[in-house]
C-alpha positions in Angstrom: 16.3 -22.7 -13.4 13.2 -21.8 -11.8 11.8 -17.8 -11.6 10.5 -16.0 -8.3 9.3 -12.8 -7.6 8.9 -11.2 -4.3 8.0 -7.5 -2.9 10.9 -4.9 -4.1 13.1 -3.5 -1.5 16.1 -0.7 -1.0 18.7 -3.3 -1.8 17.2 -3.9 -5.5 17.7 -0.6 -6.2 20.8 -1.3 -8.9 19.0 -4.0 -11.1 15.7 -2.4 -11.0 17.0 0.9 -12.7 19.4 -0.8 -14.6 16.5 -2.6 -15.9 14.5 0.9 -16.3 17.1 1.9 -18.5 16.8 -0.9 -21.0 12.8 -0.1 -20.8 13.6 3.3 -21.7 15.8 3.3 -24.3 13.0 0.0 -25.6 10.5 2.8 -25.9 12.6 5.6 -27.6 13.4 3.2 -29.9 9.8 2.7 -30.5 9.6 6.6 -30.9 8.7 7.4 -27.4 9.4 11.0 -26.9 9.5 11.0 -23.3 12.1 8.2 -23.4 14.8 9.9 -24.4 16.6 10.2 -20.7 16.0 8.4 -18.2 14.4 10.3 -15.3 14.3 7.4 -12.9 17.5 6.8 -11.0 19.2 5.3 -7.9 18.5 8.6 -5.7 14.8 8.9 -7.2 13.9 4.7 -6.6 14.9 5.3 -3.5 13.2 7.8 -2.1 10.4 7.6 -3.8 10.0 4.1 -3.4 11.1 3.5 0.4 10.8 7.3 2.0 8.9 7.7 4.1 5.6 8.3 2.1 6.1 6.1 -0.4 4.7 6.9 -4.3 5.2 3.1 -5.4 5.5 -0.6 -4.4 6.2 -3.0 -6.4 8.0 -6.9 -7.6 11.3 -8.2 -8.6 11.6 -11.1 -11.1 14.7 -13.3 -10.4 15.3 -16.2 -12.8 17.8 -18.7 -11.9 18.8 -15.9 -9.5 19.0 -13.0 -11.7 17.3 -10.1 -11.8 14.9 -10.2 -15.3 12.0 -8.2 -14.6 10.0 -5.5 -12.4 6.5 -4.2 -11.9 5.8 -1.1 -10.2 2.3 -0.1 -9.0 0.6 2.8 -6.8 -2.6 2.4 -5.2 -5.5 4.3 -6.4 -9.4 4.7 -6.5 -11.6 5.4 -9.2 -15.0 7.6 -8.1 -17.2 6.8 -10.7 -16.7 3.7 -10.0 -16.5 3.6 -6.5 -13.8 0.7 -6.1 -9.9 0.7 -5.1 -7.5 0.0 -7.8 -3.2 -0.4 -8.2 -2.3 1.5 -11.0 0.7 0.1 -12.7 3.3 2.3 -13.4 5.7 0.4 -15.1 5.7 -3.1 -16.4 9.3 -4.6 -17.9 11.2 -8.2 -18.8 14.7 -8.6 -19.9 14.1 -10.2 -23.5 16.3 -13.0 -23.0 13.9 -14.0 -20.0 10.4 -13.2 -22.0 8.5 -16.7 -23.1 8.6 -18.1 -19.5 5.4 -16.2 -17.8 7.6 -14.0 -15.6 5.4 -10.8 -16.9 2.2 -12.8 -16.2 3.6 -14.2 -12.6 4.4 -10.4 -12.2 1.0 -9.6 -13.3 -0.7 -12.1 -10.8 0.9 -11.6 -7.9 -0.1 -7.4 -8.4 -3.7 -8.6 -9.1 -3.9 -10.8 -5.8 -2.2 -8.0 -3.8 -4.6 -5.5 -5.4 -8.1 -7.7 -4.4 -5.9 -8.6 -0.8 -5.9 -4.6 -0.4 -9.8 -5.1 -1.6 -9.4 -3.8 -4.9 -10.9 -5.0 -7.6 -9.0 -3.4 -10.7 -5.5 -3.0 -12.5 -5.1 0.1 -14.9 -2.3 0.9 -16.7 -1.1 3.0 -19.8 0.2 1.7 -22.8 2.4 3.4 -25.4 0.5 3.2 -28.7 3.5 1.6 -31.0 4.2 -1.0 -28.4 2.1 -3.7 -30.1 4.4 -6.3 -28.2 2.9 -4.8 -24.5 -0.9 -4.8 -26.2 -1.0 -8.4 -27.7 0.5 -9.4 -23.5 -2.3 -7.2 -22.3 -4.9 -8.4 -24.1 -3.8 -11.6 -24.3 -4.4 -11.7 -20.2 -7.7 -10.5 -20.8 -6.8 -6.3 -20.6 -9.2 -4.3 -22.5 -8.4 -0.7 -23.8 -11.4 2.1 -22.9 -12.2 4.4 -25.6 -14.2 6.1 -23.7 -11.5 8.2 -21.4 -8.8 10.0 -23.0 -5.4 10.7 -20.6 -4.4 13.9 -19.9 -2.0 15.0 -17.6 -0.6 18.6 -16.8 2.3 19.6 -14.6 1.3 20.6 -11.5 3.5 24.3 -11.9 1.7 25.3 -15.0 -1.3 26.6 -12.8 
């Protein structure tokens, strides 16, 4: 069997949040506490993802012709540094399809599509007890800043 991934579209809809939902309850059972329901549906993926101002792109992994993996990115740009970069939203394998690169083909294709775009970085969050996701990471070469700290801040509480 031999693994592809392409560009997302409406029509993945199904095995993408199927998929999300295996990534979610993943993280709760990590201790996540913003895993414990699923936010992302059908109705969300797709407007969201194919309205018409989309807030994400992103890849479907297909081994042997089923569905096994997603990435999900939005474009962004980073001032201080003054360069464009996709910032990946959400990063997930099936673990019966793990060991055969498909995160890392995922991973590649984002990175050539980023510098295609002309940018020239990939950030990402990481939850801290997912030491599975930081030994990929770093294994690729990511590298964790110190030096910011995230915050974040719903947008009706000012």
């Amino acid at each position: 069997m031999s693994s592809t991934i392409r560009p997302l579209t409406a029509e993945d809809a199904d095995p993408v949040i199927a998929m999300n939902a295996n990534f979610v309850a993943y993280l709760a059972a990590l201790g996540d506490p913003d895993s414990q329901v699923q936010h992302f549906t059908r109705k969300k993926y797709l407007a969201d993802g194919f309205g018409p101002d989309p807030a994400f792109s992103g890849y479907i992994a297909r081994d042997g012709g089923t569905a096994c993996g997603y990435l999900l990115y939005n474009k962004g740009y980073n001032v201080d540094l003054a360069h464009r970069l996709f910032f990946i939203c959400d990063l997930w394998v099936e673990p019966s399809a793990r060991r055969k690169g498909i995160a890392r083909a995922l991973m590649v294709q984002c990175a050539a599509d980023c510098r295609a775009w002309g940018g020239s970085w990939l950030e990402w969050y990481v939850y801290r007890p997912n030491l599975a996701a930081f030994d990929f990471y770093r294994r690729l070469g990511g590298k964790e800043n110190d030096a910011v700290a995230i915050m974040s801040l719903r947008s009706d509480a000012i």
